[in-house]
Structures are given as structure tokens and as C-alpha cells.
C-alpha positions in Angstrom: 0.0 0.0 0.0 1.1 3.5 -0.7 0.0 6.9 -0.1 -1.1 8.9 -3.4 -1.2 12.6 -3.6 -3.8 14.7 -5.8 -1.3 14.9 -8.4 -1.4 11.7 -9.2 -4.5 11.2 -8.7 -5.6 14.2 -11.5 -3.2 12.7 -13.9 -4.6 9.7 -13.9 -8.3 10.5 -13.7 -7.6 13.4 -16.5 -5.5 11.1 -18.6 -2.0 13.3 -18.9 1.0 11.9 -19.6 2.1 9.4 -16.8 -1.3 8.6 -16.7 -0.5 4.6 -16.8 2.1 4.8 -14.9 -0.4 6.2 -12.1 -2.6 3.3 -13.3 -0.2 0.5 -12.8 0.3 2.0 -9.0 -3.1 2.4 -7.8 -3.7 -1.1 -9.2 -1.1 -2.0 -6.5 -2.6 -0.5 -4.1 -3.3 3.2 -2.8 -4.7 5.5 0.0 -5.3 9.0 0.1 -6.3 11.6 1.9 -10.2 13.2 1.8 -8.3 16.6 0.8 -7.6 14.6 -2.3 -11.4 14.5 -3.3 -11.8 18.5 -3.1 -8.2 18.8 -4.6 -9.2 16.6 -7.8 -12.8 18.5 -7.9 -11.4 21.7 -8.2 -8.7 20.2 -10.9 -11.3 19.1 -12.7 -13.6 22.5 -12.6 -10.6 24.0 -14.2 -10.2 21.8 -16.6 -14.2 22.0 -17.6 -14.0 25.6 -17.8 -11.1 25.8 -20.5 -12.7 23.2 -22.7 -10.5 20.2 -21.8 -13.2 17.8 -20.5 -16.6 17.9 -20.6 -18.8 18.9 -17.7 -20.5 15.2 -17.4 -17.0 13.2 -17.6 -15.9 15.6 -14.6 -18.9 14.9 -12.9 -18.4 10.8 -13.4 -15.2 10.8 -12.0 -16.4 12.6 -9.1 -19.4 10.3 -8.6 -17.1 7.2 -8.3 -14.6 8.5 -6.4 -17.2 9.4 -3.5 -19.6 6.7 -4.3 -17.5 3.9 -5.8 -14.6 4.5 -3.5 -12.1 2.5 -5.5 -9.3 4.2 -3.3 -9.2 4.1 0.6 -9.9 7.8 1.8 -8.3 8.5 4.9 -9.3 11.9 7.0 -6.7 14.6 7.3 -7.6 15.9 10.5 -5.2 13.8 12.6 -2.4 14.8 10.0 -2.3 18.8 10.8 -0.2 19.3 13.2 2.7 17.7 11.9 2.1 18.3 8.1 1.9 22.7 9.4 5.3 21.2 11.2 6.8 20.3 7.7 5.0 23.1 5.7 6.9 25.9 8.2 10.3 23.8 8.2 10.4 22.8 4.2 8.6 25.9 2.6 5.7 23.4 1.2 2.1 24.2 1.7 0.1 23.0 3.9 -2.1 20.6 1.6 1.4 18.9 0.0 2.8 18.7 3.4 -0.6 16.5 4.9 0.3 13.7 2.0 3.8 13.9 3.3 2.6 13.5 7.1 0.3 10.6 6.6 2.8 8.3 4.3 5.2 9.4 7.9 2.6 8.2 10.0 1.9 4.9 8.0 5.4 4.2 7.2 4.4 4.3 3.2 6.0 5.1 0.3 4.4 8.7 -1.3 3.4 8.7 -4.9 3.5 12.4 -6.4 3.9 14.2 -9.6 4.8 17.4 -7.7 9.1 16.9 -7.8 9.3 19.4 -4.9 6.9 17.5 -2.2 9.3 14.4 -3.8 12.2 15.6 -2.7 11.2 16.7 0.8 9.9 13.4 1.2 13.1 12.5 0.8 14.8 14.4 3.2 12.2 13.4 5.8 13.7 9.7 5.1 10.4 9.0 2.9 10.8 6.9 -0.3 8.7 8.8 -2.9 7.9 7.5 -6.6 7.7 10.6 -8.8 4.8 9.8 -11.5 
């Protein structure tokens, strides 16, 4: 089991390049965090608005990642503390930092797209695939 970030989780749902390389991972197993729901929804919204996916495909994806639950969704609240401890040590926001604190917690590798929340995975003795 790893811990999957909203990066990933947007490439694969939005099909950009890496997407199948997110695939192949979540097939293996993933959690995330309920940020990751509202951090995908928005990614979507975006991507609705400049013409890039239609309004119902958006709204699909939503449906069966709240209904369908096909990844465990873990809540953030118990994460806070020490993911604002990592934001104000490693310059990362807040939301980046709660991924980093709950694959800490759970002793599991981080999947991410976003090279910077990589890397301070890293130093935080993390192991972090970079999709």
C-alpha cells in the first residue's frame, strides 16, 4: 500500500501523460487523503471551464470517487499538526505537506507528480515514486 497525492491522482483521472504509470500503481494499491477528493474536484472544474473535459466526464469521476470508493480515503484531521510542522520547516504548503505526514505516519511510500513534495519526502527519510 502507498500513499497517493492529488497529483497523481488528477493525472490519472484526466489522462495526462504518466497517466499509466499512475494506473499501474493504484492497481497495487493506494490511499489517500479526503483533501484529495476536493483537490481533484477543483482540478477538474478547471479543466471543464477551458474546454478540456466535458462537464459530465468531470462529474463521473467525481461520482465514483465518492460513491465507488475504489481508493481508501483517509481523514486529514489527525495529520495537521505535523504536516503545518513540515510546511513551516520545508517551505511546502500546507495541503502537499498532509500527503507527506500521513505516508510518515503509516510508514508508506508517497506517490506524487509534484518533484518538490518528492524531494522533501526525501529528506524526511520517505521513499517517494515521482509519476
Amino acid at each position: 500500500m502507498r500513499v497517493i497525492d492529488s497529483s497523481t491522482l488528477i493525472k490519472y483521472f484526466a489522462r495526462e501523460d504518466g497517466w499509466e504509470k499512475a494506473r499501474k500503481i493504484i492497481l497495487e494499491g493506494v490511499i489517500t487523503l479526503d483533501l484529495a477528493i476536493k483537490e481533484v474536484a477543483n482540478a477538474l472544474l478547471k479543466k471543464v471551464l477551458r474546454g478540456d473535459l466535458s462537464c459530465e466526464a468531470a462529474m463521473g469521476i467525481l461520482k465514483d470517487m465518492v460513491e465507488e470508493k475504489p481508493i481508501p480515503i483517509v481523514n486529514q484531521d489527525k495529520y495537521l499538526v505535523n504536516a503545518f510542522e513540515i510546511s513551516a520547516k520545508h517551505g511546502l504548503t500546507i495541503y502537499d505537506a498532509l500527503f507527506i505526514a500521513l505516508s510518515k505516519d503509516r510508514s508508506q511510500e508517497l506517490v506524487t507528480s509534484d518533484a518538490k513534495q518528492a524531494k522533501t519526502a526525501g529528506k524526511l527519510g520517505l521513499k517517494a515514486i515521482l509519476v
